[in-house]
C-alpha positions in Angstrom: -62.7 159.3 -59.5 -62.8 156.2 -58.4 -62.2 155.4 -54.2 -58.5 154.0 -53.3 -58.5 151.4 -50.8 -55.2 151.4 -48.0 -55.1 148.5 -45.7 -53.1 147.9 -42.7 -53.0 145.2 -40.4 -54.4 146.0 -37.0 -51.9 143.5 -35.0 -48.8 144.4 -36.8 -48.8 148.0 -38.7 -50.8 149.6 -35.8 -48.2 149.6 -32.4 -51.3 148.9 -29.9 -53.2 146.5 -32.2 -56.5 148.8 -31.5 -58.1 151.0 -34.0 -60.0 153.5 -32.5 -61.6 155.4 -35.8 -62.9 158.8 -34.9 -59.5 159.3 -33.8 -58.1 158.0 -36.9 -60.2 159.6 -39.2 -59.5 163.1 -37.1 -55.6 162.5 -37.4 -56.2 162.2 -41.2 -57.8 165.3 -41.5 -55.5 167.1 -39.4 -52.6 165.8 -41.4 -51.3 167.3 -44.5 -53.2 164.9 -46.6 -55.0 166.5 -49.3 -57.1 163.9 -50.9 -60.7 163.9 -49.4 -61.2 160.8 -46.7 -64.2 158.6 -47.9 -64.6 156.0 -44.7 -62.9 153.6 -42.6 -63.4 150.0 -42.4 -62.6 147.5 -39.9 -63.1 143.7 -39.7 -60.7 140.1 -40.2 -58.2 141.6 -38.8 -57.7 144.4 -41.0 -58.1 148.3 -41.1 -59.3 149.8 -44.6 -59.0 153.1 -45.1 -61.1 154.3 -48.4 -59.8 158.3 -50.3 -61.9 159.4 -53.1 -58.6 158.7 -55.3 -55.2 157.9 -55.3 -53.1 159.2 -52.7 -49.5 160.6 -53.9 -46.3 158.7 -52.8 -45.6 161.7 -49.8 -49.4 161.4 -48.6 -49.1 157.1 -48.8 -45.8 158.2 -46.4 -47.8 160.5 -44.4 -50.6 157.8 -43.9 -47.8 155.2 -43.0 -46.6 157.4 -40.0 -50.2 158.3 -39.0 -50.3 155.0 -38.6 -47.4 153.8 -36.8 -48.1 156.5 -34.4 -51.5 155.5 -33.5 -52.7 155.4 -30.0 -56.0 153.6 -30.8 -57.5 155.4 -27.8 -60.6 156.8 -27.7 -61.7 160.8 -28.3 -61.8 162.5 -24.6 -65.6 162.8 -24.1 -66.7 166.4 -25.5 -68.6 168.4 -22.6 -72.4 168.7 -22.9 -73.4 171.9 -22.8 -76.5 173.0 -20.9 -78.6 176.0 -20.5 -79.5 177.4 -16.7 -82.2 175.6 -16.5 -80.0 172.4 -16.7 -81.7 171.4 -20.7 -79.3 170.0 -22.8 -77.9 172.0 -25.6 -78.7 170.2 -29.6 -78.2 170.7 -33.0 -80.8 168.5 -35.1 -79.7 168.9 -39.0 -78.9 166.3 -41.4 -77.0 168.4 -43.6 -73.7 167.2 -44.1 -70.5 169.3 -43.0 -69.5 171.7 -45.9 -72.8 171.4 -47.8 -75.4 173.9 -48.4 -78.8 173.2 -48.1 -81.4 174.6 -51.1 -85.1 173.6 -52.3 -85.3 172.7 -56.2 -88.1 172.3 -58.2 -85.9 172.1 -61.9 -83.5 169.5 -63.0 -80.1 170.4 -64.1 -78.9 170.5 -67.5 -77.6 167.2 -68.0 -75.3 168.4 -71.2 -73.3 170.5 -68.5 -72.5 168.8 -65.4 -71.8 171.5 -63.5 -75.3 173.2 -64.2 -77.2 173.6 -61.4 -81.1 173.5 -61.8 -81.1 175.1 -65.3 -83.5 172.1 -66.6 -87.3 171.3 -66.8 -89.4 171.6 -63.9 -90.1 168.7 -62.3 -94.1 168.9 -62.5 -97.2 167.0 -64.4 -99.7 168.2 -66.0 -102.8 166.1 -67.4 -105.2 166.7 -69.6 -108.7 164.7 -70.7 -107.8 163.1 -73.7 -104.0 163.1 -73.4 -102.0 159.8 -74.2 -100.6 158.1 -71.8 -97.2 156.6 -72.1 -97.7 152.9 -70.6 -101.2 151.2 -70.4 -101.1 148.6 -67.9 -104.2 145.9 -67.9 -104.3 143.9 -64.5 -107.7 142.3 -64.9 -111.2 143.0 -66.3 -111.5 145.5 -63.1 -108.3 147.0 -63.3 -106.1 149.2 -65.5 -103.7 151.5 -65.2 -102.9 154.6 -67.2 -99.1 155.9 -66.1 -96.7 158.5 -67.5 -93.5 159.6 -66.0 -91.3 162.2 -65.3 -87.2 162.4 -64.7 -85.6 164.7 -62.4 -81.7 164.8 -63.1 -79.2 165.9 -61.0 -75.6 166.6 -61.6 -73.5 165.2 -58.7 -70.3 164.0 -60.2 -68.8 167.5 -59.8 -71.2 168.7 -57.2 -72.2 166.4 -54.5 -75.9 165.9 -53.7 -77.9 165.0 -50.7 -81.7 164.5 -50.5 -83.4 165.8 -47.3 -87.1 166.1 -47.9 -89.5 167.4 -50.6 -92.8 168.9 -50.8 -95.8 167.9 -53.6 -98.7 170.1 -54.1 -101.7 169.0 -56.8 -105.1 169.7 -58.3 -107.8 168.0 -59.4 -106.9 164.4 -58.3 -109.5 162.0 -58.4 -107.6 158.5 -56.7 -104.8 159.3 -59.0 -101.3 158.6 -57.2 -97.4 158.2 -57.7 -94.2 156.7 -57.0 -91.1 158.2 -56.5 -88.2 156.6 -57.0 -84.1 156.3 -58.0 -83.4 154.5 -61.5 -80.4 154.5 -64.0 -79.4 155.3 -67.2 -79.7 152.4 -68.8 -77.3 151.6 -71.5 -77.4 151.0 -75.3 -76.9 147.1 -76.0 -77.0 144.7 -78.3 -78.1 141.0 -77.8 -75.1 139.0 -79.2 -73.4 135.7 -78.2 -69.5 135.5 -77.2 -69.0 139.0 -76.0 -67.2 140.2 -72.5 -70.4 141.4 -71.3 -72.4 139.6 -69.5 -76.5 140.6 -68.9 -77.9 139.2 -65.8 -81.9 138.5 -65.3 -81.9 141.6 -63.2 -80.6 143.8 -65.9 -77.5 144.4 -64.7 -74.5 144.1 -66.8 -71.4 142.3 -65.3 -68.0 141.6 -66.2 -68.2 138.0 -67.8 -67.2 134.9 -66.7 -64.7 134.1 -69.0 -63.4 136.1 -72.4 -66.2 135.3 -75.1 -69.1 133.8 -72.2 -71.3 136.9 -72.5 -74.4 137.5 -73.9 -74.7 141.5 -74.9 -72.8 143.7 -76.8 -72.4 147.6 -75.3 -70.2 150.8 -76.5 -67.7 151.0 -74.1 -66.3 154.5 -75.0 -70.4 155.7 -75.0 -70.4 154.2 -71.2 -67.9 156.7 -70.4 -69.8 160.2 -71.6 -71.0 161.6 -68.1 -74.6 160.1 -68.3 -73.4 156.6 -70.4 -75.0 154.4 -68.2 -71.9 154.5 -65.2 -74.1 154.4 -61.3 -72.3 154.8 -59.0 -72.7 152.0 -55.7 -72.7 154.1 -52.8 -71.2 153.4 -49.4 -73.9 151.9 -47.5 -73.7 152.3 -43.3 -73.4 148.2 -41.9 -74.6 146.6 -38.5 -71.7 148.1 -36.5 -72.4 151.7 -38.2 -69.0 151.6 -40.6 -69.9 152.7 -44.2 -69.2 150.2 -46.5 -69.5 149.9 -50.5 -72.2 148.0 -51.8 -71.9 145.8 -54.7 -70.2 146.9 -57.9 -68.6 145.1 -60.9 -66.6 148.1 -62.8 -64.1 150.7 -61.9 -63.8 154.3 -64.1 -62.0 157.2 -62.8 -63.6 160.4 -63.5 -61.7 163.2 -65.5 -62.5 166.8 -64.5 -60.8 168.2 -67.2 -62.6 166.4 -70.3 -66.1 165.7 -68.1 -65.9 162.2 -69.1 -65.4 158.9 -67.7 -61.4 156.9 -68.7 -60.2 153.7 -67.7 -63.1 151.4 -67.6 -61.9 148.1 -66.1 -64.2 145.1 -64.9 -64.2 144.4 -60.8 -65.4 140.8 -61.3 -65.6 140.1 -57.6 -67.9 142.6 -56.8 -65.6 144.9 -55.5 -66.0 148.1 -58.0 -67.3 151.5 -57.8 -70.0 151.6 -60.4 -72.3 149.3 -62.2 -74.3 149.1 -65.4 -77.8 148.2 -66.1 -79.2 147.7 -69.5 -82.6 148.6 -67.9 -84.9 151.1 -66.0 -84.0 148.8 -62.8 -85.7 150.6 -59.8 -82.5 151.5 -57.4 -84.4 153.0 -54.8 -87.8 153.7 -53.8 -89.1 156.9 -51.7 -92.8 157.5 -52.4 -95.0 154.4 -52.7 -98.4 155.2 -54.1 -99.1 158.7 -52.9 -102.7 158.3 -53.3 -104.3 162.3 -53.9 -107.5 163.6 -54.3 -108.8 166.7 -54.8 -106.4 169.5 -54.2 -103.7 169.9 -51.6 -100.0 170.1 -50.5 -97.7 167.5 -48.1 -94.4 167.9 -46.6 -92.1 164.6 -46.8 -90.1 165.3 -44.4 -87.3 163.1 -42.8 -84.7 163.5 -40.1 -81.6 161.9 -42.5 -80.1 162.8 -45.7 -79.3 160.1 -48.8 -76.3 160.4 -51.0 -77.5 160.4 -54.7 -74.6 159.0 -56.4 -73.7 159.8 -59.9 -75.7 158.1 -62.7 -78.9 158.1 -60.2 -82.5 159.8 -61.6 -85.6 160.8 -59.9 -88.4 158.8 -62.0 -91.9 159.9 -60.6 -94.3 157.4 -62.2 -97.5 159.3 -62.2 -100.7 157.2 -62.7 -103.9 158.6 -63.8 -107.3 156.3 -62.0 -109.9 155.7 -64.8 -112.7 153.7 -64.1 -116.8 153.0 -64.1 -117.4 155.4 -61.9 -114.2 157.7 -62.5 -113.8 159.1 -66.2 -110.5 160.9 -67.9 -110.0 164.1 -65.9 -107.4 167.3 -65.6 -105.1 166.9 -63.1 -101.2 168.7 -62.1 -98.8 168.2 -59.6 -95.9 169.8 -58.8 -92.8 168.7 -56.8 -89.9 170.8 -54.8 -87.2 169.1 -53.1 -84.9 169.9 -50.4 -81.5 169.1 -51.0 -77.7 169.8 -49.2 -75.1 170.5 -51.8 -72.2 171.5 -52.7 -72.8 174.0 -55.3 -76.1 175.8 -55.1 -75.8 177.9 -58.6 
């Protein structure tokens, strides 16, 4: 479903002209509100306050006295606990309230969205004399062999966040890989005079004008579950409020049919989901993992990232060939650690 935007002026809808937002945001959930809070914004003036979807006419009245009534004052100070010997008490976890945390080696099933790791293993195997997918020549000195691997996840109906992973491998001689976050590109066709337009980038907008764009797509293929919608995640800003990122369509997600509905452009940038007609590299977490031999790391962090829906792990996975380095047998394996909300 696509996030619903309320706005209220600070100076005139709240009755001390302050926001204070931990309060707000506790107010919410202690109200009879049922629709799940996504984040509060604040800035020119105004106070947005993002649901995951449309809030019924009693819950927009509900909001409108939560509202009115606020103080804008800040939460009393919660006590620190300590033990005896005066140490302060702490809870160190990333995982987000409500979710579970579990370690996955196996995509899901991408043809049922609410599977949950009942997919291919996300592991490489190499052999001497293999193909490679993509030969890349850099100069006379350099080449690279690469193949890939795609780890899906289903998060429209189950909401996923990455922790950590762990990689073990054999038999690396200066091989390495990438890990990263791409799309699903969509189907197109290059064609004059369309309401699409494709950017340089790859990503396809909204265009300027009826009949200015430049490719042609399926719209009712976009809205299948893995069509080519990605979602822009809420990203946290200089004053730590989340706010969206950029994003030229809307779609509201039905749980009923598992499909996308109402695809409509947000030519302002405003939106909830984008489309990208290529394999455009969203995010990046391992940077040329150089391994040799045999062995194991932890990549561990002390956050969590939100994968949003449409998002895949690509692994690109390149073999080093060379003089002095011929065609050899090498595997890794990857698990990752992830908080979710469904587990099986």
């Amino acid at each position: 479903m696509a996030s619903t935007k309320y706005t209220y002026a600070i100076l005139t809808d709240f009755p001390y002209q302050k926001v204070d937002t931990d309060r707000l945001i506790e107010e919410i959930g202690d109200s009879s509100i049922t629709i799940a809070l996504d984040f509060i914004g604040t800035g020119s003036g105004d106070c947005d306050i993002w649901f995951k979807a449309a809030l019924s006419e009693s819950e927009e009245t509900t909001l409108d006295g939560i509202v009115a009534a606020h103080s804008g004052e800040p939460l009393p100070t919660v006590e620190e606990k300590h033990d005896v010997s005066g140490r302060l008490h702490t809870v160190a976890s990333p995982r987000p309230f409500g979710k579970t945390s579990c370690f996955v080696g196996a995509s899901d099933l991408t043809s049922d969205v609410e599977d949950v790791g009942g997919g291919l293993p996300f592991m490489y195997h190499h052999k001497v004399g293999d193909p490679f997918e993509t030969v890349f020549v850099f100069d006379s000195d350099t080449t690279a062999y690469m193949d890939y691997v795609y780890m899906d996840m289903n998060v429209v109906e189950n909401e996923t966040w990455l922790n950590s992973g762990l990689a073990e491998w054999d038999g690396c001689q200066m091989d390495h890989i990438c890990v990263e976050i791409v799309p699903y590109p969509v189907d197109f066709e290059s064609q004059e005079g369309t309401d699409y337009l494709m950017l340089a980038s790859g990503i396809i907008i909204p265009a300027p004008a009826p009949g200015y764009g430049n490719v042609m797509i399926d719209s009712t293929a976009v809205l299948e579950p893995y069509g080519g919608l990605t979602e822009a995640p809420t990203k946290e800003g200089s004053d730590g409020l989340m706010y969206p990122q950029t994003a030229f369509w809307n779609a509201d997600w039905n749980s009923t049919t598992n499909k996308f509905e109402n695809l409509t452009p947000a030519p302002s940038g405003d939106g909830n989901y984008n489309l990208f007609g290529s394999e455009y590299y969203l995010a990046r977490f391992v940077t040329k993992m150089t391994l040799l031999d045999g062995g194991r790391i932890v990549l561990e962090t002390t956050d969590a990232t939100r994968i949003g829906h449409g998002m895949r792990f690509r692994a690109r996975l390149c073999t080093h060939i060379d003089d002095d380095i011929p065609d050899h047998e090498w595997k890794i394996c990857v698990v990752m650690k992830f908080h979710r909300d469904f587990t099986c």
